[in-house]
KEVO-25632 format. One record per residue: x, y, z of N, C-alpha, C in turn; residue number from 1; residue in three letters. Coordinates in pm, whole numbers. Layout:
N
<guke n_px="X" n_py="Y" n_pz="Z" ca_px="X" ca_py="Y" ca_pz="Z" c_px="X" c_py="Y" c_pz="Z" nr="NUM" rest="ALA"/>
...
***
This chain:
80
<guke n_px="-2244" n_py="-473" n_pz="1526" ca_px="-2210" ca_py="-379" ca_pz="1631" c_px="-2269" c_py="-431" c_pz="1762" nr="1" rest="UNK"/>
<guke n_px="-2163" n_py="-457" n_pz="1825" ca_px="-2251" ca_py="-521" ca_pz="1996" c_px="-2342" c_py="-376" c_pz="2063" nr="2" rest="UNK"/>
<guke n_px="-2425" n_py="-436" n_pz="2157" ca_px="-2547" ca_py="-362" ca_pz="2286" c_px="-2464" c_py="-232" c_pz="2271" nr="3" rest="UNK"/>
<guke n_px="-2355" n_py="-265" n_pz="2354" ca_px="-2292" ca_py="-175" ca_pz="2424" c_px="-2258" c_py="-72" c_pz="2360" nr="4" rest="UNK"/>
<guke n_px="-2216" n_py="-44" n_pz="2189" ca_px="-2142" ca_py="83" ca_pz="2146" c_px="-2280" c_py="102" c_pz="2089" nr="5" rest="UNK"/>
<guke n_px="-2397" n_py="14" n_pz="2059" ca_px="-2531" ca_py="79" ca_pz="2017" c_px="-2592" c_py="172" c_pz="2112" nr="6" rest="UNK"/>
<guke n_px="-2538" n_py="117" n_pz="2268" ca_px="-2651" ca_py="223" ca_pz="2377" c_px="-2560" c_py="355" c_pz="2367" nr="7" rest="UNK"/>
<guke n_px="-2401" n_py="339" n_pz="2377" ca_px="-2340" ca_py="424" ca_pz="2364" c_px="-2380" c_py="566" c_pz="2290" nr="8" rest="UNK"/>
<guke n_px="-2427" n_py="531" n_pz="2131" ca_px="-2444" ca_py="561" ca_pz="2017" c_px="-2570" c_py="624" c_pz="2050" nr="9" rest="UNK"/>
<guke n_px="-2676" n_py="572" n_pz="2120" ca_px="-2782" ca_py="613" ca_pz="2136" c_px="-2810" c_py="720" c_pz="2219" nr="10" rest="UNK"/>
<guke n_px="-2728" n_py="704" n_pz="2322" ca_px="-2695" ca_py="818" ca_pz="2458" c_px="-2599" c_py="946" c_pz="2406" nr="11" rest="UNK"/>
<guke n_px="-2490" n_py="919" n_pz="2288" ca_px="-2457" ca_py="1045" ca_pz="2205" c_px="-2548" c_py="1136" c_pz="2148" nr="12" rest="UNK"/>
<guke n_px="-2640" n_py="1052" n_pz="2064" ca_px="-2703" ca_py="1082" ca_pz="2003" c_px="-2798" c_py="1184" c_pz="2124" nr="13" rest="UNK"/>
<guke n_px="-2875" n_py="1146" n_pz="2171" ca_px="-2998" ca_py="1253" ca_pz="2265" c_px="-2896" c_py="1359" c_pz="2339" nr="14" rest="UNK"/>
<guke n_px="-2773" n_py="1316" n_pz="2402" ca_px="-2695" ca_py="1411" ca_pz="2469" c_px="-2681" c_py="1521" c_pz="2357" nr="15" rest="UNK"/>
<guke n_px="-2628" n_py="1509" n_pz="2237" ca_px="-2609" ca_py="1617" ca_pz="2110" c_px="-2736" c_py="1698" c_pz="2102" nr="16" rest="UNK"/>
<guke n_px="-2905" n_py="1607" n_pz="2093" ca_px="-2979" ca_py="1642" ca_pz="2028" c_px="-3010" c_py="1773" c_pz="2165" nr="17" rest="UNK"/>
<guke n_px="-3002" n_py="1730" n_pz="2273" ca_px="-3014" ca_py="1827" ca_pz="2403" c_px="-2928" c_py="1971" c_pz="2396" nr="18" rest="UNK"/>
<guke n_px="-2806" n_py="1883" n_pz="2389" ca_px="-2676" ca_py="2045" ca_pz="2343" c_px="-2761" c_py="2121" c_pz="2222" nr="19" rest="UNK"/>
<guke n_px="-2758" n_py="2060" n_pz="2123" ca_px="-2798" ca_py="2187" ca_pz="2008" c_px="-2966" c_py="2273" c_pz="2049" nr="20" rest="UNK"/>
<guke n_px="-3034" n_py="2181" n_pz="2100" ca_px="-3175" ca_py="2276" ca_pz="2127" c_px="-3142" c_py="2357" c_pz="2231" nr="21" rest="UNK"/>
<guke n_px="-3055" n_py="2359" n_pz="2301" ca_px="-3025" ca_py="2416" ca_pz="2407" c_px="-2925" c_py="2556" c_pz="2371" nr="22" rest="UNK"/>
<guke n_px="-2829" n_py="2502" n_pz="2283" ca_px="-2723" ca_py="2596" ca_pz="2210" c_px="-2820" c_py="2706" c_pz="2122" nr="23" rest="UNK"/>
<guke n_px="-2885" n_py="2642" n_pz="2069" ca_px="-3007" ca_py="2719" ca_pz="1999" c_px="-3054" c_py="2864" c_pz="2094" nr="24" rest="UNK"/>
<guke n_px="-3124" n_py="2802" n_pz="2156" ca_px="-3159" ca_py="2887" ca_pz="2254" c_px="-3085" c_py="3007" c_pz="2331" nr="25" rest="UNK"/>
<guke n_px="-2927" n_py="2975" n_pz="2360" ca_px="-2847" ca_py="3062" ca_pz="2374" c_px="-2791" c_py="3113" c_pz="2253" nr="26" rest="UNK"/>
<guke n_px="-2792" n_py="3127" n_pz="2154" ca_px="-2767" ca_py="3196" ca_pz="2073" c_px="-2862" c_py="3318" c_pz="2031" nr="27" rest="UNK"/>
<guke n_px="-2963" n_py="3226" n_pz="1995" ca_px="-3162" ca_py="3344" ca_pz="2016" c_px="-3104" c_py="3439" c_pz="2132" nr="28" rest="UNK"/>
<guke n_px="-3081" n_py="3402" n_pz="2255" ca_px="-3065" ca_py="3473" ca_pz="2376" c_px="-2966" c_py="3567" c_pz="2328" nr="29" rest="UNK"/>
<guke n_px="-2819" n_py="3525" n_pz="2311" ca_px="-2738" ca_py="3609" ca_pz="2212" c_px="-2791" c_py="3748" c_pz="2125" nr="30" rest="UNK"/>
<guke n_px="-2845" n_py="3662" n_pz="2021" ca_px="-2899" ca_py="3784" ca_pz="1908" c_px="-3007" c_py="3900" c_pz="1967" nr="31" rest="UNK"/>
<guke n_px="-3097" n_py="3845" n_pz="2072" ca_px="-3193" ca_py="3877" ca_pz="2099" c_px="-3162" c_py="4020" c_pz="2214" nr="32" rest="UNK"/>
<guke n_px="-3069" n_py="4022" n_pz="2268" ca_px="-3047" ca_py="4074" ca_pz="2425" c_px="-2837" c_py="4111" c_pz="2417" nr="33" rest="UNK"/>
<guke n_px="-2779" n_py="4029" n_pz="2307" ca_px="-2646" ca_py="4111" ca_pz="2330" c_px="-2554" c_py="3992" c_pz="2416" nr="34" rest="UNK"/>
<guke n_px="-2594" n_py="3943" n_pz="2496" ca_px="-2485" ca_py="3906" ca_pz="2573" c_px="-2582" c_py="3733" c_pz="2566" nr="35" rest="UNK"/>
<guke n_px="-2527" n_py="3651" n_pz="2662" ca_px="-2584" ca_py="3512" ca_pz="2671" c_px="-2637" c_py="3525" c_pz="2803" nr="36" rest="UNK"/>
<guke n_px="-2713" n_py="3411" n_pz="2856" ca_px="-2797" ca_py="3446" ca_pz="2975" c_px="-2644" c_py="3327" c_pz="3082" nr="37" rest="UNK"/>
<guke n_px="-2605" n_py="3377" n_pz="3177" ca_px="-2530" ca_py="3294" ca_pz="3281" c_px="-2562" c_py="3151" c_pz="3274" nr="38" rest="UNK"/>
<guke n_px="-2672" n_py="3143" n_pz="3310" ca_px="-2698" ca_py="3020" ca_pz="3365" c_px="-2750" c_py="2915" c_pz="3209" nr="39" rest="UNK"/>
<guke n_px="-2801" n_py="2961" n_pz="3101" ca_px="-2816" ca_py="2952" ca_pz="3005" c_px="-2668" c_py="2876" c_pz="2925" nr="40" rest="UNK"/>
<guke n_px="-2587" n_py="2956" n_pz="2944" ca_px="-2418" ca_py="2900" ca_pz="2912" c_px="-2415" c_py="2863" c_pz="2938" nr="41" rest="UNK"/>
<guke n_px="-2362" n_py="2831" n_pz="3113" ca_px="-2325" ca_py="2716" ca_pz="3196" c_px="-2410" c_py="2577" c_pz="3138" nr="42" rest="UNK"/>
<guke n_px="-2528" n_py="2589" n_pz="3150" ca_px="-2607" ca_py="2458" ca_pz="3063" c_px="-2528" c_py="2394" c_pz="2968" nr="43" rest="UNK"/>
<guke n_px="-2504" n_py="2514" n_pz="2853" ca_px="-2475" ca_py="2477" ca_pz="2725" c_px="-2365" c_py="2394" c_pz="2751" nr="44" rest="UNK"/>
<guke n_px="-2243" n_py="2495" n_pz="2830" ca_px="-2120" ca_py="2431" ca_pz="2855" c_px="-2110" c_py="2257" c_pz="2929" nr="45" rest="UNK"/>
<guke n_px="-2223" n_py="2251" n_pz="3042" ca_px="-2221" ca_py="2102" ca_pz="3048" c_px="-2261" c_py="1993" c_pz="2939" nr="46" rest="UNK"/>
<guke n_px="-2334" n_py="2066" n_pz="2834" ca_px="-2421" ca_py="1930" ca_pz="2747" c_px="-2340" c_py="1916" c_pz="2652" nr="47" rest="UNK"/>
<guke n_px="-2197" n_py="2063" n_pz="2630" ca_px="-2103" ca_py="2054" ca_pz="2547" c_px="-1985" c_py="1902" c_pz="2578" nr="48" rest="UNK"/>
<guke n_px="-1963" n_py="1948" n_pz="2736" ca_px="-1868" ca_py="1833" ca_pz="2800" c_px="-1921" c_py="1695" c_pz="2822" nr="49" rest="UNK"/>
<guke n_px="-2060" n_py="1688" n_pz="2816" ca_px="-2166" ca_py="1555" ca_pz="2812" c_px="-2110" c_py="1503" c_pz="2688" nr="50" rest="UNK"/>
<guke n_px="-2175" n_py="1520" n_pz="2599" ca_px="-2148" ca_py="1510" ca_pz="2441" c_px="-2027" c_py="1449" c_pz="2420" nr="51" rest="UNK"/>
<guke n_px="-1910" n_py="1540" n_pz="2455" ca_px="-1731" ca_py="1503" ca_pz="2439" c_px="-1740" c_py="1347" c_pz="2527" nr="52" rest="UNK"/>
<guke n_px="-1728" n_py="1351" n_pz="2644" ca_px="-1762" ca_py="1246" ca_pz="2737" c_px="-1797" c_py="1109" c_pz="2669" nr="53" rest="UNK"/>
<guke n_px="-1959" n_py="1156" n_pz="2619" ca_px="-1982" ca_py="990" ca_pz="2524" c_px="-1924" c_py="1018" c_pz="2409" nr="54" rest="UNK"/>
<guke n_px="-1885" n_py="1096" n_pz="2371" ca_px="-1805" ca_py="1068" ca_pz="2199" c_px="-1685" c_py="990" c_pz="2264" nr="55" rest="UNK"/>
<guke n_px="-1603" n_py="983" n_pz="2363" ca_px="-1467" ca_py="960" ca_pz="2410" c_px="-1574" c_py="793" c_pz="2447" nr="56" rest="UNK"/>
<guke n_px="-1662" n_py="757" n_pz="2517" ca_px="-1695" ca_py="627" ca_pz="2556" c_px="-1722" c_py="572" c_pz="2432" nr="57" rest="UNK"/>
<guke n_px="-1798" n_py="616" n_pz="2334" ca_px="-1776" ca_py="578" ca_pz="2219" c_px="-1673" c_py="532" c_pz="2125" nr="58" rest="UNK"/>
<guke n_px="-1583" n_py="576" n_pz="2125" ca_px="-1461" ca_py="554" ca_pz="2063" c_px="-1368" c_py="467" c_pz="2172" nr="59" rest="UNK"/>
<guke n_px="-1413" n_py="459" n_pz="2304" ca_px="-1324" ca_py="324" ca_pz="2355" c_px="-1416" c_py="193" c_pz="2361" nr="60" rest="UNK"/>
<guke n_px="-1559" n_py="197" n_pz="2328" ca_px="-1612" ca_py="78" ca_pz="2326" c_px="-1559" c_py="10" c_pz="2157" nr="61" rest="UNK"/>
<guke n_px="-1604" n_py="87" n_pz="2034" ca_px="-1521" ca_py="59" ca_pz="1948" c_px="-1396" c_py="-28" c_pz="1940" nr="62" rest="UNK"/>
<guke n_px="-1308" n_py="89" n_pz="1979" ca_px="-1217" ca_py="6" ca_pz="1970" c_px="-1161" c_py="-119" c_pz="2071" nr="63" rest="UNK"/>
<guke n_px="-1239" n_py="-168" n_pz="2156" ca_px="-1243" ca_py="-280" ca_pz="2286" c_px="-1307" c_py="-329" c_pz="2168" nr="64" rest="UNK"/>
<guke n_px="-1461" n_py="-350" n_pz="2065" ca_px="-1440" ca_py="-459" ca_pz="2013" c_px="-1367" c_py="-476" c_pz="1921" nr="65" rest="UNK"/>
<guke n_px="-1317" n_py="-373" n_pz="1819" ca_px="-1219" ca_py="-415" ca_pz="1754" c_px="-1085" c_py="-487" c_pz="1806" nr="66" rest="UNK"/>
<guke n_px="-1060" n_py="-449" n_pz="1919" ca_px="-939" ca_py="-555" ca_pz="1983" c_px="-1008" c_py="-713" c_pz="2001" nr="67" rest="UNK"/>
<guke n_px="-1114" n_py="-720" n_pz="2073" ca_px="-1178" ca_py="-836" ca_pz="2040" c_px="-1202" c_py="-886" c_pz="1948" nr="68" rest="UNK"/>
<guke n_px="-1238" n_py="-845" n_pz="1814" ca_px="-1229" ca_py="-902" ca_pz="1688" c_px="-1110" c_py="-947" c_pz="1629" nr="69" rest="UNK"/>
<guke n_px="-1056" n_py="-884" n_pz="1659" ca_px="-848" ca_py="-897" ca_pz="1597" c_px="-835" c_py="-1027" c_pz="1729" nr="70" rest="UNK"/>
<guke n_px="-861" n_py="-1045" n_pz="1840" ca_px="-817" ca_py="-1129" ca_pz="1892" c_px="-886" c_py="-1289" c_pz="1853" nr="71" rest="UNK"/>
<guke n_px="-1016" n_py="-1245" n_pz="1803" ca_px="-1097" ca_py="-1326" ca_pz="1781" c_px="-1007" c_py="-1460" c_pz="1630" nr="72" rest="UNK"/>
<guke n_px="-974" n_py="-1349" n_pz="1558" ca_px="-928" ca_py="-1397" ca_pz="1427" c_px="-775" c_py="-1418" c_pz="1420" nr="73" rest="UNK"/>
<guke n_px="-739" n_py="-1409" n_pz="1561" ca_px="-584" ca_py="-1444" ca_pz="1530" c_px="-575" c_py="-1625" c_pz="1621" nr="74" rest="UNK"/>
<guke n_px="-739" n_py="-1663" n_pz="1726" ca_px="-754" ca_py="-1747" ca_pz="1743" c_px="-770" c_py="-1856" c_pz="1681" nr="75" rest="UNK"/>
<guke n_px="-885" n_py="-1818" n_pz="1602" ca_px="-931" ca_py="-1882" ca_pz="1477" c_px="-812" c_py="-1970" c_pz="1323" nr="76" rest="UNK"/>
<guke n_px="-724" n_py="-1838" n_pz="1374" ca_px="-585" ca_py="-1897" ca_pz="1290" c_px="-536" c_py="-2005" c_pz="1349" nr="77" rest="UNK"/>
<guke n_px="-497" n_py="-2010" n_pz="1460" ca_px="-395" ca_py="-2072" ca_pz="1577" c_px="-510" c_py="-2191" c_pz="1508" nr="78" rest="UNK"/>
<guke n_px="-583" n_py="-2232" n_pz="1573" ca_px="-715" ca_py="-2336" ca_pz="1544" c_px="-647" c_py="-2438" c_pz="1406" nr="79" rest="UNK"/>
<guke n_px="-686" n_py="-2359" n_pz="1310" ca_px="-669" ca_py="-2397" ca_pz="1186" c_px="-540" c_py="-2458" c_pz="1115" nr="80" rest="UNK"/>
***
């Protein structure tokens, strides 16, 4: 797996781990009080669209190297 879909992978990863402690929290807020706190949502809602964001950069670094790999091995043919 090249740098690039590892940092990717890595930056999903903490963006998620942020959304759910955060989602957490508005839900507690939820159960706790009835309604969600404004500004509390709005949070949630950005770390929700964060998250989507690198899942979507994720899945185009992927597949950029898989096109590179397929290009890699159709060289390798030509070669041979």
């Amino acid at each position: 797996m090249s740098e690039e879909i590892n940092d990717v992978i890595d930056n999903l990863g903490k963006s998620f781990e942020d959304f759910k402690s955060e989602n957490q929290k508005n839900i507690d807020e939820i159960k706790k009080n009835g309604v969600a706190d404004p500004i509390l949502q709005a949070k949630v809602d950005k770390l929700a669209d964060d998250v989507a964001t690198k899942a979507e950069l994720k899945q185009d670094a992927e597949l950029k190297e898989q096109g590179l790999e397929d290009a890699k091995k159709k060289i390798r043919c030509f070669r041979n």
